[in-house]
N, C-alpha and C positions, 0 to 999 in steps of 0.2 A: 254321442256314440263312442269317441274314444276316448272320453274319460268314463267312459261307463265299464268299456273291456279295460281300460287298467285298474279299474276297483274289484273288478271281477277275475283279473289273474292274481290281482296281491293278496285277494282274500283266499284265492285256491292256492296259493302257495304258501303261505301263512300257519304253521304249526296250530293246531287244535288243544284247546285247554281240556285240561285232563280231565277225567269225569270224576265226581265225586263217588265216595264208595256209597255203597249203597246196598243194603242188606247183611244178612250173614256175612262171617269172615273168621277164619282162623290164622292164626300167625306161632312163628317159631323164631327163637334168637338165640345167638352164639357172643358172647360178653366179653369184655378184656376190664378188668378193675381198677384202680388204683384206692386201698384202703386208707384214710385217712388214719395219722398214730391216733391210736384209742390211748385218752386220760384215763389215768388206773387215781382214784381219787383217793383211797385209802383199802388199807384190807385187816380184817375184825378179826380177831385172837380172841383169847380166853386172858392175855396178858393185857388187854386192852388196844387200841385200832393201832395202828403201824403203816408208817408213811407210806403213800401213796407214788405214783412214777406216771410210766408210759410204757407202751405195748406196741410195738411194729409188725408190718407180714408183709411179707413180699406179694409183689405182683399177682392179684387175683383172676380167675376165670369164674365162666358158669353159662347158663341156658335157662330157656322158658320159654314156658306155653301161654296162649293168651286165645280167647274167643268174645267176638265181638260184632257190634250192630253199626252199622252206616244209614245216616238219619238221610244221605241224600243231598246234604245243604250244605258239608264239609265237617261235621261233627258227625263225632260217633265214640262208643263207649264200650268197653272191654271187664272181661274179669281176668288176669294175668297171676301164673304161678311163676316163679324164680325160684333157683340155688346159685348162689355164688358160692365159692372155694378158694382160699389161701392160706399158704403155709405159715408158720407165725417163724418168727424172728430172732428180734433181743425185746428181753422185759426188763423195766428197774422199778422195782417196787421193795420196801423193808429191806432185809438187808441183801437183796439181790442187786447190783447195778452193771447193765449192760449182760444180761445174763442171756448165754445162749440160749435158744426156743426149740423145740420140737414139737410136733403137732401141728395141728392144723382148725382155721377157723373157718365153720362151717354156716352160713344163712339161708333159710328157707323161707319166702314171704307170699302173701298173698295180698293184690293190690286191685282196687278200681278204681280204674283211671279212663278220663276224659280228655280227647283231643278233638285238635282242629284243625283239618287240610286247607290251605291255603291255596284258592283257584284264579288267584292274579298272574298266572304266572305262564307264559304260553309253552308248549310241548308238552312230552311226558313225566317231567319231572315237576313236585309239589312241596316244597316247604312245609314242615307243620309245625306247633306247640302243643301240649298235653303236661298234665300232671295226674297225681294219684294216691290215694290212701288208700292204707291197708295194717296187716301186722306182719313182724319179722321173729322166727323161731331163730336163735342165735345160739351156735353152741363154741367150744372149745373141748375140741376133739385129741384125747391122749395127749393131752400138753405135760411136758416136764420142762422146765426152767431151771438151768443150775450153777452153779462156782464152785468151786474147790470147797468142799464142807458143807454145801447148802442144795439142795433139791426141792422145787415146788410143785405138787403135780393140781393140775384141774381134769375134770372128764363129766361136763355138766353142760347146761345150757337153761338160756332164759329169755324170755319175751317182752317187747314192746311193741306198741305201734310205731306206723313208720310212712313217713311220706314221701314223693318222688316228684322231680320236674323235667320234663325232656325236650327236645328241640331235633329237630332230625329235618329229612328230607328224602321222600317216596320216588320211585321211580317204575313207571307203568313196564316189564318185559315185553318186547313187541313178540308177536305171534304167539303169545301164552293169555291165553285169556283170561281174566278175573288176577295174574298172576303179576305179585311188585314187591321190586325189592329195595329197600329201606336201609338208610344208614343214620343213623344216634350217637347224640351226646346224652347221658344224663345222670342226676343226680342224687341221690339217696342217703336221707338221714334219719336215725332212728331218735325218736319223740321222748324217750324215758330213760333214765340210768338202769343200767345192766347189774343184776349182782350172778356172781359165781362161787358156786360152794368148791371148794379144794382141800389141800392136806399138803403140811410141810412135812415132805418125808424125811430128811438128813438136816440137822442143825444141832448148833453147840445145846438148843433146849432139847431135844427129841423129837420125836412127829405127832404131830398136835393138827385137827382140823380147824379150817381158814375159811373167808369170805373175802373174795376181791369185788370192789365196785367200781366200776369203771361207767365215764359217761363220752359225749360226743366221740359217736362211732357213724362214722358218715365214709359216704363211699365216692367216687366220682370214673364213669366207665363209657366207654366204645363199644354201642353195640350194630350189630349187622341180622335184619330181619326179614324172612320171607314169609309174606302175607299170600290168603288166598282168601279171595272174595267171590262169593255163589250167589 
């Protein structure tokens, strides 16, 4: 009898494993980025290709939307929109090096992605894994690049597919029902080299249009999500 009441109070005092989702579910997220330097591999004239550099942008932000199904067993499965946003930097590429940036780089993607809530875990809070494929619309928005005598502008954008891996951790809001809020690492790299059509506006040649191809542009972000499950 009194080991039977102290298995019976440790188990009522004992935090409750969170419940899996289960059904419909909408979610929203607020992003902080850090952009990996994009390799500028080369960029194509009419003079023939012209050395290649690197491209920087400061500290990126963004948001998305994501709607998704809870199978009930800790897996569930989503179709998620994103925009990221950062300002771009310094470029060196041809004869620019270390060249002030203006503009801004713009990413639009579309991803389906698969996770999985992890129920070992006792109270409200749930570890998960997920990753995701999709494609990313990438642009370079009113970019000018310049040095004393040289001006490069771009105002284009180009597509790849792109994949994504995450790691987070849910957390059930008490007295909100269906209602958790979620903090994320994750990762994001696009699959294909990038080309961008542009125009050198000011050079000792004149202004002549340009092609920069640039690859490994990968991203790495903190994001913070509130999910709603029906």
């Amino acid at each position: 009898m009194f080991l039977r009441t102290i298995a019976a109070l440790t188990l009522t005092a004992a935090p409750a494993l969170a419940d899996p989702v289960s059904g419909f579910y909408v979610s929203g997220h607020a992003a902080i980025s850090a952009i990996d330097e994009q390799k500028i591999e080369d960029v194509d004239t009419g003079f023939g290709p012209q050395p290649g550099g690197r491209l920087s942008t400061d500290t990126g932000y963004g948001a998305g939307i994501a709607a998704g199904w809870g199978f009930g067993n800790g897996w569930r499965t989503e179709l998620e929109l994103t925009y990221r946003r950062a300002n771009f930097d310094l470029t060196t590429a041809g004869a620019l090096k270390d060249a002030a940036t203006d503009g801004h780089y713009g990413q639009t993607s579309v991803f389906v992605n698969a996770l999985y809530d992890f129920h070992t875990v006792q109270g409200p809070i749930r570890p998960y894994l997920g990753g995701g494929v999709g494609i990313s619309r990438v642009a370079w928005n009113d970019t000018i690049s310049y040095v004393p005598g040289e001006r490069v502008g771009h105002d284009t954008h180009d597509t790849s597919p792109a994949a994504q891996i995450m790691v987070g951790a849910s957390w059930d809001v008490p007295s909100a029902q269906g209602l958790t809020l979620s903090a994320e690492l994750r990762h994001v790299r696009l699959l294909d080299d990038l080309s961008y059509d542009g125009r050198v506006l000011e050079s000792r040649f004149g202004s002549f249009p340009i092609t920069t191809n640039v690859n490994e542009t990968r991203r790495t972000e903190v994001l913070i999500t509130l999910r709603r499950s029906f």
